[in-house]
MARZA-172666 format. One record per residue (C-alpha): residue number from 1; residue in one letter; y, z, x. Coordinates in steps of 0.05 Angstrom, whole numbers. Layout:
BEGIN
NODE_NUM_A_Y_Z_X
...
This chain:
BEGIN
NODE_1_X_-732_620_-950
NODE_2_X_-752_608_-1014
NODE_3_X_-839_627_-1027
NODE_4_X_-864_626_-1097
NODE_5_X_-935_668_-1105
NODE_6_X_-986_644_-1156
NODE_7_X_-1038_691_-1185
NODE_8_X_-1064_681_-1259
NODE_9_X_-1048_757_-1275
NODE_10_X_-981_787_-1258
NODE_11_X_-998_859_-1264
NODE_12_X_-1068_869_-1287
NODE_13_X_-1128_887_-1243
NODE_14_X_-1120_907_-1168
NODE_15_X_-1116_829_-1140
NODE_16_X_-1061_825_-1185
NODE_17_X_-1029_890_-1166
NODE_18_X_-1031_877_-1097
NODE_19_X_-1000_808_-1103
NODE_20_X_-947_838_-1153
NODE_21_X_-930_889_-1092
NODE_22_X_-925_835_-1032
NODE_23_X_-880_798_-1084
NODE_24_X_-840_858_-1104
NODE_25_X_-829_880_-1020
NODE_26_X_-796_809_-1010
NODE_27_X_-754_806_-1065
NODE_28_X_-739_872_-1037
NODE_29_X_-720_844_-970
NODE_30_X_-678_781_-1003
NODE_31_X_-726_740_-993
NODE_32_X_-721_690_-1052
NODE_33_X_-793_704_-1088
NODE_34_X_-824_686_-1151
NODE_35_X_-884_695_-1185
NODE_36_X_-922_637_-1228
NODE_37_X_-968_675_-1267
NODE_38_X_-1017_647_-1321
NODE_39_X_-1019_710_-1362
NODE_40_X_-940_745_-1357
NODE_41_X_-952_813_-1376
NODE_42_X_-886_847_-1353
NODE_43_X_-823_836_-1360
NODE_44_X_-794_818_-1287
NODE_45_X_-746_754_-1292
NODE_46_X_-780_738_-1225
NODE_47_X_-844_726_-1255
NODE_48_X_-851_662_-1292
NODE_49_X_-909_627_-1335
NODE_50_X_-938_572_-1334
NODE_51_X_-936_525_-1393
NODE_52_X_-1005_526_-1423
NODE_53_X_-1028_493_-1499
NODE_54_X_-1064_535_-1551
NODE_55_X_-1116_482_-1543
NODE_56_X_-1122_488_-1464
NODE_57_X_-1128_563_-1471
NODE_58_X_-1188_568_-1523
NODE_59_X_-1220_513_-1474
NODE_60_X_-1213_558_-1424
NODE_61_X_-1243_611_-1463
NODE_62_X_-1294_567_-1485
NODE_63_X_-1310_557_-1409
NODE_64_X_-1315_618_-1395
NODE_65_X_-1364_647_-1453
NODE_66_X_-1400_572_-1439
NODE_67_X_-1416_593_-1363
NODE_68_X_-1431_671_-1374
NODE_69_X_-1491_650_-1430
NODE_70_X_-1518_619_-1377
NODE_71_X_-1514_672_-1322
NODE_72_X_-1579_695_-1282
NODE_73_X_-1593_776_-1280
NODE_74_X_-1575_763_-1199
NODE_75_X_-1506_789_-1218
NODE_76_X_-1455_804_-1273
NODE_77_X_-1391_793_-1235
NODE_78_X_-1352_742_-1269
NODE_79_X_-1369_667_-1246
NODE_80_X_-1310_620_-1267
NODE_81_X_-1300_542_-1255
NODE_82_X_-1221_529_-1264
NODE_83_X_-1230_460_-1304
NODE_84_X_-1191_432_-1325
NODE_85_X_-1140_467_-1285
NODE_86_X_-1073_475_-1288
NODE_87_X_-1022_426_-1252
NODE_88_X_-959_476_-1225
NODE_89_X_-936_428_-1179
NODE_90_X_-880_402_-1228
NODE_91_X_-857_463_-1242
NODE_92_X_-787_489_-1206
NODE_93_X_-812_553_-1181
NODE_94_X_-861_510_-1140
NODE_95_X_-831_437_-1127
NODE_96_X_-767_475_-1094
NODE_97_X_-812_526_-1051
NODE_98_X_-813_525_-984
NODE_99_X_-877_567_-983
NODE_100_X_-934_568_-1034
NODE_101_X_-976_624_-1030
NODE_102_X_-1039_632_-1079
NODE_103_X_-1072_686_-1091
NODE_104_X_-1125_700_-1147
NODE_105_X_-1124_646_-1192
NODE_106_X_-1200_634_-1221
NODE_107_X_-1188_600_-1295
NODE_108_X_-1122_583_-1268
NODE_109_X_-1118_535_-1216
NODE_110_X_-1181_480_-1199
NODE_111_X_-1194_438_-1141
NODE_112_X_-1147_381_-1166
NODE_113_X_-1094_429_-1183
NODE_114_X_-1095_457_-1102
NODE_115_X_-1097_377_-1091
NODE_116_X_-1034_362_-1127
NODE_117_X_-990_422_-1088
NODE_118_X_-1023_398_-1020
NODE_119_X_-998_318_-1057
NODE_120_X_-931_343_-1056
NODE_121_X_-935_363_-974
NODE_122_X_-929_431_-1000
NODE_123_X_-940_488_-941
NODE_124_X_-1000_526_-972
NODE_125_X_-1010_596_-958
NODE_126_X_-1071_634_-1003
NODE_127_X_-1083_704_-992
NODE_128_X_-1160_721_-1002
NODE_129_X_-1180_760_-1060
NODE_130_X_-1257_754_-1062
NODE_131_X_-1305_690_-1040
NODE_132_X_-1276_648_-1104
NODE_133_X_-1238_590_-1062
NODE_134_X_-1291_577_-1025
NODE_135_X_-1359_576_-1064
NODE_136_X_-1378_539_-1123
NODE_137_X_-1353_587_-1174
NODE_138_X_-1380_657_-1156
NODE_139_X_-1327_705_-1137
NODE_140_X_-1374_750_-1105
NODE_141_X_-1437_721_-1072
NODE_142_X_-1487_778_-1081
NODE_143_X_-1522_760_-1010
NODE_144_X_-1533_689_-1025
NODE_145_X_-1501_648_-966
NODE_146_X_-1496_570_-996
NODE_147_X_-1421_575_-991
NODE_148_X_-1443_557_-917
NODE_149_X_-1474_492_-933
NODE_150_X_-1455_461_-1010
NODE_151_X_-1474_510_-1059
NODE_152_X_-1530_474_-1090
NODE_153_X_-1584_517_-1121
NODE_154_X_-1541_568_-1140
NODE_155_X_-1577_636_-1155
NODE_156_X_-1527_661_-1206
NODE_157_X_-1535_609_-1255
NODE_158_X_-1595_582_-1296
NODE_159_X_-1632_527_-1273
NODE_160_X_-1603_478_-1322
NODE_161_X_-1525_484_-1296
NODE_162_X_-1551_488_-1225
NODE_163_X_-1517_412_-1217
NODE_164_X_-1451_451_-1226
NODE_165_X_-1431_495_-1174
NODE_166_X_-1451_439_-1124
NODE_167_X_-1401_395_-1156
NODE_168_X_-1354_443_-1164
NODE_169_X_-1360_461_-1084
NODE_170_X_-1356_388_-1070
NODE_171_X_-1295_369_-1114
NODE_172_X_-1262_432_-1065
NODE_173_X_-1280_392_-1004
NODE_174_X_-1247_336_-1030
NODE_175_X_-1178_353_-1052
NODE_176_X_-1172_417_-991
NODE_177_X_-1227_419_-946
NODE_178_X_-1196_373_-890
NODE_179_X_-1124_386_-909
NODE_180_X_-1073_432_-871
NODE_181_X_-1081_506_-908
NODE_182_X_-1070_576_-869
NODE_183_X_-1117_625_-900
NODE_184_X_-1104_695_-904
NODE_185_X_-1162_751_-905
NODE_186_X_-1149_824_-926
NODE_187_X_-1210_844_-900
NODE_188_X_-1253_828_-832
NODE_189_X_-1310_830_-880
NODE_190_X_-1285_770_-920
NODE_191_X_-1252_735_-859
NODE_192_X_-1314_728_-828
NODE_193_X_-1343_698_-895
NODE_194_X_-1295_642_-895
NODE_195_X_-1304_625_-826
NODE_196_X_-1382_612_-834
NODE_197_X_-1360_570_-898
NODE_198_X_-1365_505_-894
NODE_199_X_-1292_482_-920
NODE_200_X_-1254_535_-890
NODE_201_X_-1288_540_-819
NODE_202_X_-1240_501_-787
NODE_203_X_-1179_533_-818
NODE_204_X_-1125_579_-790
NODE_205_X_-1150_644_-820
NODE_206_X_-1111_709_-802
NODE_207_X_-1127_780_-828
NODE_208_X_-1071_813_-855
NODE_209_X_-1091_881_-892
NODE_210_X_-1055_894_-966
NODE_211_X_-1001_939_-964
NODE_212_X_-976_995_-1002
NODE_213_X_-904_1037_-1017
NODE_214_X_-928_1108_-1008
NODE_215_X_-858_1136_-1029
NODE_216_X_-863_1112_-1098
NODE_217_X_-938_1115_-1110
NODE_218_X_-943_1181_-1088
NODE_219_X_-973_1247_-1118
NODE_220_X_-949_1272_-1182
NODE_221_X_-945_1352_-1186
NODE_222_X_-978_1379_-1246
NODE_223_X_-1025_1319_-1261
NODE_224_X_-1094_1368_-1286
NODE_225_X_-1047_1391_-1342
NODE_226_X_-1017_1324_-1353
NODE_227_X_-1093_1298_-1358
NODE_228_X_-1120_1362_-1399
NODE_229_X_-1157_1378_-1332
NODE_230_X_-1172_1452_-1317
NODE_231_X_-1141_1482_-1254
NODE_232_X_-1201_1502_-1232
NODE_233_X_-1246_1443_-1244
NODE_234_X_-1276_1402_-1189
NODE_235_X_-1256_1327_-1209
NODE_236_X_-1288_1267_-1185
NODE_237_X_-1253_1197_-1202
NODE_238_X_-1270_1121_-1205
NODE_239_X_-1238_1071_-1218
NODE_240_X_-1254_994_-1233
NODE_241_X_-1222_943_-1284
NODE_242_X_-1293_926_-1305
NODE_243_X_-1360_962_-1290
NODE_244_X_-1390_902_-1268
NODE_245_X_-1454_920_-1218
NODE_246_X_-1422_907_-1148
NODE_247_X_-1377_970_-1173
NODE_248_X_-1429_1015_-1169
NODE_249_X_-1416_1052_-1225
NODE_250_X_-1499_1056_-1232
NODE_251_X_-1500_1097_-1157
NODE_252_X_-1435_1127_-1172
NODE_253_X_-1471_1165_-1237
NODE_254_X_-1539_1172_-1198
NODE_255_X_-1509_1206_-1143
NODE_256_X_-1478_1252_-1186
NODE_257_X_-1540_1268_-1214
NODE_258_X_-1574_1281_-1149
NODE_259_X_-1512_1332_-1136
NODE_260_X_-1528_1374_-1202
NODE_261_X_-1591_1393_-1158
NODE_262_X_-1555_1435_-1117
NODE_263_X_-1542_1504_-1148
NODE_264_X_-1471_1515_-1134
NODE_265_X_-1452_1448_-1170
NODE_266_X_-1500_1467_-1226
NODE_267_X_-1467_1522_-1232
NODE_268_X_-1397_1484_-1234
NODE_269_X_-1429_1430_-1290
NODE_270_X_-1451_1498_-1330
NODE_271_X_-1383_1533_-1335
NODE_272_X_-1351_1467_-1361
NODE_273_X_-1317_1464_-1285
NODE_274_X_-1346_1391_-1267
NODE_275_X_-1309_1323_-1280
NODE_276_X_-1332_1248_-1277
NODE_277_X_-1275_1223_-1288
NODE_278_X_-1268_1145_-1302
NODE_279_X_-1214_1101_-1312
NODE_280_X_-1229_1030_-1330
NODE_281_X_-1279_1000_-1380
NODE_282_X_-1312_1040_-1437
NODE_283_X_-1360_990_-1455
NODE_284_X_-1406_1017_-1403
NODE_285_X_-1450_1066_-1428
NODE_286_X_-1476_1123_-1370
NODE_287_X_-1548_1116_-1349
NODE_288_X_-1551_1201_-1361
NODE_289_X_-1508_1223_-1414
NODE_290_X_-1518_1291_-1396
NODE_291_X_-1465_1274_-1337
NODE_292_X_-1397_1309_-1345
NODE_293_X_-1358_1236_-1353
NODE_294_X_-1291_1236_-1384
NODE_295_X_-1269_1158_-1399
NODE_296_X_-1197_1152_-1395
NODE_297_X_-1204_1077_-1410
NODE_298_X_-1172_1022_-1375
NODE_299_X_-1099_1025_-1357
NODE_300_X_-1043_988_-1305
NODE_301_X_-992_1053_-1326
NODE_302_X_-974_1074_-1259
NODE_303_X_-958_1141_-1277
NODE_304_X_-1023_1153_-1302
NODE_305_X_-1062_1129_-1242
NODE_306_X_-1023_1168_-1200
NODE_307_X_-1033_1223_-1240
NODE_308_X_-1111_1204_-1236
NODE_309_X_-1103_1199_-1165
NODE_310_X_-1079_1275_-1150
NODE_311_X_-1119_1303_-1205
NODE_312_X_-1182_1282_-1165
NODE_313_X_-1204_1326_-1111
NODE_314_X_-1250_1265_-1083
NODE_315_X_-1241_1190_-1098
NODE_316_X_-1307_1149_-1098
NODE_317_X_-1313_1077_-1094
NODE_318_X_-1394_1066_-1084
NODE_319_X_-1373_983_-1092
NODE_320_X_-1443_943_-1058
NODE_321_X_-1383_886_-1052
NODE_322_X_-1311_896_-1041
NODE_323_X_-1261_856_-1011
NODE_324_X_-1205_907_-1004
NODE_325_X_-1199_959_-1056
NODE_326_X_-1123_974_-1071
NODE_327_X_-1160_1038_-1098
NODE_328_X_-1173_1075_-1031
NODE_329_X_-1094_1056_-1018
NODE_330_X_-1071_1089_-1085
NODE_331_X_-1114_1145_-1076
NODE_332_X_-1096_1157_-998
NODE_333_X_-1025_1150_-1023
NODE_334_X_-1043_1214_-1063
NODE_335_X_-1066_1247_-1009
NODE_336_X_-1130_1250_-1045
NODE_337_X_-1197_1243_-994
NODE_338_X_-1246_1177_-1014
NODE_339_X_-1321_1163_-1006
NODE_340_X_-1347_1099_-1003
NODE_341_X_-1400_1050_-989
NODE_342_X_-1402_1016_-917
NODE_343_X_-1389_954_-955
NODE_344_X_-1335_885_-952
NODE_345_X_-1266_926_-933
NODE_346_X_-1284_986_-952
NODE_347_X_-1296_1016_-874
NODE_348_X_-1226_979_-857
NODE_349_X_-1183_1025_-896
NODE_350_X_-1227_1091_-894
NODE_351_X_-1227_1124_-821
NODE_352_X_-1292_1160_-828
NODE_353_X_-1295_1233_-821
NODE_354_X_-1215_1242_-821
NODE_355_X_-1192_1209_-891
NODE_356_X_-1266_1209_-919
NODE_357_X_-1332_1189_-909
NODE_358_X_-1360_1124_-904
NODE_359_X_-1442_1117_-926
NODE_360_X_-1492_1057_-919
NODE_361_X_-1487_1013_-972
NODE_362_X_-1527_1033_-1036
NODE_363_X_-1553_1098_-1015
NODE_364_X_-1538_1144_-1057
NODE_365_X_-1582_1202_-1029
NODE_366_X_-1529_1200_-976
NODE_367_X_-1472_1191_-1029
NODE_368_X_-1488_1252_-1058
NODE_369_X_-1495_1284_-989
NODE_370_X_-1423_1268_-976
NODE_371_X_-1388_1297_-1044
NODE_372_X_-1425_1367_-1021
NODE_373_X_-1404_1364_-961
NODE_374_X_-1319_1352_-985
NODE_375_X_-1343_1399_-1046
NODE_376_X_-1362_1454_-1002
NODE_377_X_-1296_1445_-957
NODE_378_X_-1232_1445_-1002
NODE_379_X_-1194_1458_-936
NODE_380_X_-1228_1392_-890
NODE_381_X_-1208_1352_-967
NODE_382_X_-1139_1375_-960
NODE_383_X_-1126_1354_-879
NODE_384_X_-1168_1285_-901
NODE_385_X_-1122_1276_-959
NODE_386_X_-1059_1296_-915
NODE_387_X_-1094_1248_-859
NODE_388_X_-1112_1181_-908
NODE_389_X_-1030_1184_-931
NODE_390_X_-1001_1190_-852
NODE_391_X_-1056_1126_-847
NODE_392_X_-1023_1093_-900
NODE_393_X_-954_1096_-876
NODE_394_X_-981_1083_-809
NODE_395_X_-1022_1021_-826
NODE_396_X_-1020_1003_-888
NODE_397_X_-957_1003_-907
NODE_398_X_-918_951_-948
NODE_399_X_-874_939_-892
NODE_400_X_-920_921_-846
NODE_401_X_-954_879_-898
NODE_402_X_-887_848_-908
NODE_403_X_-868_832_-837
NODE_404_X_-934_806_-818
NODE_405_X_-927_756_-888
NODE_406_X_-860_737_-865
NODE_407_X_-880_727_-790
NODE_408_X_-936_677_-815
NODE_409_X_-882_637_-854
NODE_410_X_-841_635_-807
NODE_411_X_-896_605_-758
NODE_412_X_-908_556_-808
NODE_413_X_-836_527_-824
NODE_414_X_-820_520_-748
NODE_415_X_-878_473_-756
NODE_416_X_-878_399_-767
NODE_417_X_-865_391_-853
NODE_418_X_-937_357_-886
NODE_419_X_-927_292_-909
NODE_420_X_-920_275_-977
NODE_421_X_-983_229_-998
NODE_422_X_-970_220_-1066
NODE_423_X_-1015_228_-1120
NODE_424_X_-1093_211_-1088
NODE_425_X_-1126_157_-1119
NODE_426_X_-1154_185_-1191
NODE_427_X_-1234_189_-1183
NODE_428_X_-1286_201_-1236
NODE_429_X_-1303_270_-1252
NODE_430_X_-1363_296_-1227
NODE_431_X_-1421_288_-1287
NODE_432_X_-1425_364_-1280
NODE_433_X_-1360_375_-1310
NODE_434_X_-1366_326_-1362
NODE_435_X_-1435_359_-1387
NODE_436_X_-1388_429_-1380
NODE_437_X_-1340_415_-1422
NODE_438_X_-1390_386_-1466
NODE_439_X_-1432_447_-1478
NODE_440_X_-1356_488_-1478
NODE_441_X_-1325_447_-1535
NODE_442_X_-1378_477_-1593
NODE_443_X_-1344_542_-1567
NODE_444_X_-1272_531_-1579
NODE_445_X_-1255_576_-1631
NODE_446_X_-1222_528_-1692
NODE_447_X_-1141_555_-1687
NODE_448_X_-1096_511_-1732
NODE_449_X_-1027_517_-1718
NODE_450_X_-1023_555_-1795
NODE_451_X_-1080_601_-1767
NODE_452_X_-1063_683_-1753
NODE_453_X_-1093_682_-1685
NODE_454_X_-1053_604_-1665
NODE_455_X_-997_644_-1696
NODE_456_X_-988_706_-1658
NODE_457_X_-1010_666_-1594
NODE_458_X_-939_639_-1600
NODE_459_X_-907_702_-1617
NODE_460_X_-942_733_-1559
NODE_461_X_-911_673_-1514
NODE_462_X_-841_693_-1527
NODE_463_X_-850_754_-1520
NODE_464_X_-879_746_-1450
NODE_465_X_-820_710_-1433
NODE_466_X_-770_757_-1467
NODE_467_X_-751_722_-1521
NODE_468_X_-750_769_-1577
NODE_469_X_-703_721_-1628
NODE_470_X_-761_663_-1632
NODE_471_X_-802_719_-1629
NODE_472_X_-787_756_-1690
NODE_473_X_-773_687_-1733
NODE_474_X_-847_668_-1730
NODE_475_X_-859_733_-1756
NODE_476_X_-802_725_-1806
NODE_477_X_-839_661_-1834
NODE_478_X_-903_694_-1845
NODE_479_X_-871_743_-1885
NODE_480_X_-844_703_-1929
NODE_481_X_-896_664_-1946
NODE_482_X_-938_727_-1951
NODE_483_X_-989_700_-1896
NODE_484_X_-1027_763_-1866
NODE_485_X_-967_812_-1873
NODE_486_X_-1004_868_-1845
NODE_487_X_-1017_831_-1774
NODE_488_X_-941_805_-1784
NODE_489_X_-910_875_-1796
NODE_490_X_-955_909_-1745
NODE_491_X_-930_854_-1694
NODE_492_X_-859_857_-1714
NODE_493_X_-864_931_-1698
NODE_494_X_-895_920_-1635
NODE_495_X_-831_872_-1620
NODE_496_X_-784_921_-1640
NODE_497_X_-816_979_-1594
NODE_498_X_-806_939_-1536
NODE_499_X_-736_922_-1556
NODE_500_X_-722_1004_-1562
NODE_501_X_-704_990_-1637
NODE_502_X_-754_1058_-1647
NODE_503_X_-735_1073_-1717
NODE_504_X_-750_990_-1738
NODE_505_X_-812_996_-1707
NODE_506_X_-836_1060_-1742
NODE_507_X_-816_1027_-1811
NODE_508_X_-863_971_-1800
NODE_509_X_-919_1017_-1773
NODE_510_X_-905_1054_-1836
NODE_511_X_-904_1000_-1886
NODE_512_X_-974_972_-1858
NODE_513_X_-1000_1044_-1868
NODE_514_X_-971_1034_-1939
NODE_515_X_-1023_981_-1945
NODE_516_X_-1077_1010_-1903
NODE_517_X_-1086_1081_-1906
NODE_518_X_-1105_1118_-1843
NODE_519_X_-1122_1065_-1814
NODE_520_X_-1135_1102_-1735
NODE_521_X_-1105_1034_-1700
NODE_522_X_-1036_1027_-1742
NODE_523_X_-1044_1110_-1733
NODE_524_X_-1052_1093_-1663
NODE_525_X_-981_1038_-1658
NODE_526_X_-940_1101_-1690
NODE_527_X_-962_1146_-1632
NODE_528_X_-947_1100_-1585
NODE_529_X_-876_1074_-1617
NODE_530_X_-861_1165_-1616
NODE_531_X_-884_1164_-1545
NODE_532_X_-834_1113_-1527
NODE_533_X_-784_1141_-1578
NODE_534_X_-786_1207_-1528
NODE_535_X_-807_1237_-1592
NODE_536_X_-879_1268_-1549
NODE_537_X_-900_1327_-1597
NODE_538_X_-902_1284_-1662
NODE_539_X_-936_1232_-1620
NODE_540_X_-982_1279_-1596
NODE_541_X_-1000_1306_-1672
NODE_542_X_-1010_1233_-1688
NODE_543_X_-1069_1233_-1642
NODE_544_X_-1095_1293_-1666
NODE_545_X_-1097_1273_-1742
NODE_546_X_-1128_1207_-1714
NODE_547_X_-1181_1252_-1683
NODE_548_X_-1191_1292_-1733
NODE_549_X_-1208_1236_-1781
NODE_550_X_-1252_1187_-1725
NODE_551_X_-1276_1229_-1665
NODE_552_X_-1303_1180_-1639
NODE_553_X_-1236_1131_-1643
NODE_554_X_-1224_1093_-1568
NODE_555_X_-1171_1106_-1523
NODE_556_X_-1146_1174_-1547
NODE_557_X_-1153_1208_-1482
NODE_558_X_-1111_1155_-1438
NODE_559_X_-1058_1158_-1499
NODE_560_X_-1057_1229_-1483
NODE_561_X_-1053_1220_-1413
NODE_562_X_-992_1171_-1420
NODE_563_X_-954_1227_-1465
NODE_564_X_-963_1273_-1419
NODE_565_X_-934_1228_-1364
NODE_566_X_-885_1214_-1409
NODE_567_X_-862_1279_-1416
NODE_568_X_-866_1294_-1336
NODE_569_X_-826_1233_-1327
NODE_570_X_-774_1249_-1370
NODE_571_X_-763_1317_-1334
């Protein structure tokens, strides 16, 4: 059985992660499994990008920043229209599959794109990651219910690009709506979303809950020294890629507030024995910076988030939307008790009351309520935390995920193969994607091939795909024409590091310091090129001249963290 997964990410963000780990348990398995990935970030032969231009990619971009400009205050999760998409269906991964199963692939994959693969008679499997595949561009619909109908008078965009999502909706309808798909739900919550939508309420739609290795994201022993944590510190944790609003970073913080009313946790927050802390964006600024928070920034180093993860004596996810969180997994996996909103998936994962404590939706009087209560009870945290991981292995674990995946595709190759149709008769773009791209192209970013970013855009390709020779000859060229040697050397460096040629990639670090002076981000590629040198207290004196000389510099505190992993990992 050959199934190739698509997701635009291979290893960034949780939708990612999850599909990276369904991927990873088959290949485990033998199952022959790949990954087509618009944005390869590690370094697994089994993962595979997609051929994309320069020019297509600052389009995309252009998209992108076109669409959020024009964004309502109803909601700041991302809103994304793939066009123009990609077309996979030539590639090898996916013409010889005998399964193709999507997964999150907003600015990937458009309507036509899905078209071309269902063209092909291609058995089409896509896992759910949020309400994306079925609305008119919204990945999270923030109440509104038009997914139900044709998403006309969308509430997340202004009034001028209303035309859009409705065109967008209908150019779905066309190329998949009435076309053989199996659909495949994490959640109930989101399940039950695509069965009141109107192009997938006649589709087989199964729920099949993510899945999780417990043995190897499991708790790391000394992770409060590891994170500069005190011992005797009560730690709260959250976690989200981006602090968009549906996170609920905003309850999260008032919540916490509300708790510093209570005298014993006053008392805590006094003696320096309280922690917020946060991993994920640190463009978000708290709404009382009087709150204990300690940003670690954002990170995909497993180490670190496990060590996050058993750090914490409570995890929180106060999400007002949420499909289903591969946070409350990791954190389960840690033994480590979570809190969360009655919202999306959230009360499919959490048994309330013996692996945490589930609270309505947005409340945070009752938020608050809950952390006292675990805070008060360090033994009732422990049995929920030694509860939520026997759940996991019970329930959520990746073999089960696994075998119910390879049940399904089994079920669907003793069916009748699709017919190939051929490419469908071309029709016009909708007007609303014409007057898109239209607005977009002012946007695009002017990148001639000569230009630094153009330039390392195609170092940054080879790399992704391992190719350190082509890689390093790019660079080569600048150099000797003297174009941007700074960028070129600090790249080159970058290469080497990843090649384990430590002592080439200090040189270069060194030589751009040559040229800039303390500069606290070529400070910042030395610490890291130590770190990975197993050289950790130089690395870690690095960071403290960098500190010394910009307090304020980003990042030094997960840098820290990933040292000190470091260190644990290398015994």
């Amino acid at each position: 059985m050959k199934v190739t997964h698509v997701n635009t990410f291979d290893i960034t963000g949780g939708a990612s992660r999850a599909t990276y780990r369904l991927h990873q348990a088959l290949c485990r398995l033998g199952v022959d499994s790949k990954l087509v990935t618009l944005d390869r970030q590690s370094a697994d032969p089994t993962v595979v990008q997609a051929p994309s231009t320069r020019a297509e990619s600052s389009l995309r971009r252009a998209v992108f920043e076109y669409l959020q400009a024009r964004r309502t205050n109803v909601s700041d999760c991302i809103f994304t229209v793939a066009h123009p998409g990609v077309d996979i269906s030539a590639l090898p991964e996916v013409a010889d599959a005998d399964i193709v199963n999507l997964h999150w692939v907003g600015q990937f994959l458009g309507p036509q794109s899905v078209g071309a693969l269902l063209d092909q008679g291609k058995r089409l499997v896509w896992r759910l990651s949020d309400q994306w595949s079925f609305t008119g561009g919204c990945h999270y619909a923030t109440g509104c219910t038009g997914y139900e109908r044709d998403c006309s008078d969308c509430p997340q965009l202004a009034a001028s690009e209303r035309a859009l999502p409705k065109a967008v909706f209908a150019d779905r309808r066309r190329n998949y709506a009435d076309r053989s798909m199996h659909i495949v739900s994490p959640s109930r919550w989101l399940a039950g979303c695509a069965r009141r939508s109107a192009l997938y309420h006649d589709k087989d739609i199964r729920v099949i809950p993510n899945g999780i290795d417990a043995d190897s994201f499991s708790r790391v022993p000394g992770a409060r020294k590891m994170l500069g944590l005190r011992e005797d510190s009560f730690v709260l944790l959250f976690v989200a890629v981006q602090f968009d609003r549906r996170k609920g970073f905003v309850e999260m913080a008032e919540s916490a507030a509300r708790c510093l009313l209570d005298p014993a946790m006053a008392a805590l927050a006094g003696e320096g024995r309280l922690e917020l802390l946060c991993i994920g964006s640190e463009r978000y600024s708290p709404p009382d910076s009087s709150l204990p928070f300690r940003f670690l920034g954002a990170t995909s180093d497993n180490l670190v988030l496990r060590a996050a993860y058993s750090a914490a004596d409570v995890f929180i996810i106060p999400s007002l939307e949420e499909n289903f969180p591969s946070t409350v997994l990791e954190a389960m996996c840690c033994a480590t008790p979570v809190i969360g909103f009655d919202s999306g998936g959230i009360p499919d994962i959490i048994a309330h009351g013996a692996t945490g404590l589930v609270t309505p939706t947005g409340d945070v009087e009752a938020l608050a309520q809950a952390i006292l209560t675990l805070q008060r009870d360090p033994a009732r945290r422990r049995a929920m935390g030694e509860t939520g991981l026997a759940r996991v292995r019970s329930e959520f674990s990746s073999e089960n995920q696994t075998r119910r995946y390879l049940d399904l595709y089994a079920e669907i190759l003793e069916q009748p193969a699709l017919a190939t149709q051929g490419a469908r008769p071309s029709a016009r773009p909708p007007a609303a994607y014409a007057a898109l791209l239209s607005g977009a192209r002012p946007l695009v970013r002017e990148e001639s091939a000569q230009s630094l970013a153009g330039t390392l855009e195609r170092v940054f390709r080879h790399r992704a795909r391992g190719e350190f020779a082509p890689a390093h000859g790019i660079l080569d060229d600048m150099l000797a024409r003297g174009f941007e040697v700074v960028e070129a050397l600090r790249t080159k460096g970058g290469l080497y590091a990843a090649q384990g040629r430590f002592d080439d990639a200090l040189a270069c670090f060194n030589m751009c310091l040559a040229k800039r002076p303390g500069s606290p981000d070529l400070l910042a590629n030395v610490s890291d090129a130590l770190r990975m040198a197993g050289r950790f207290d130089e690395a870690l004196a690095v960071l403290d001249d960098i500190e010394r000389a910009e307090p304020g510099f980003s990042g030094l505190a997960l840098k820290r963290a990933r040292i000190r992993a470091a260190v644990v990992a290398a015994g």
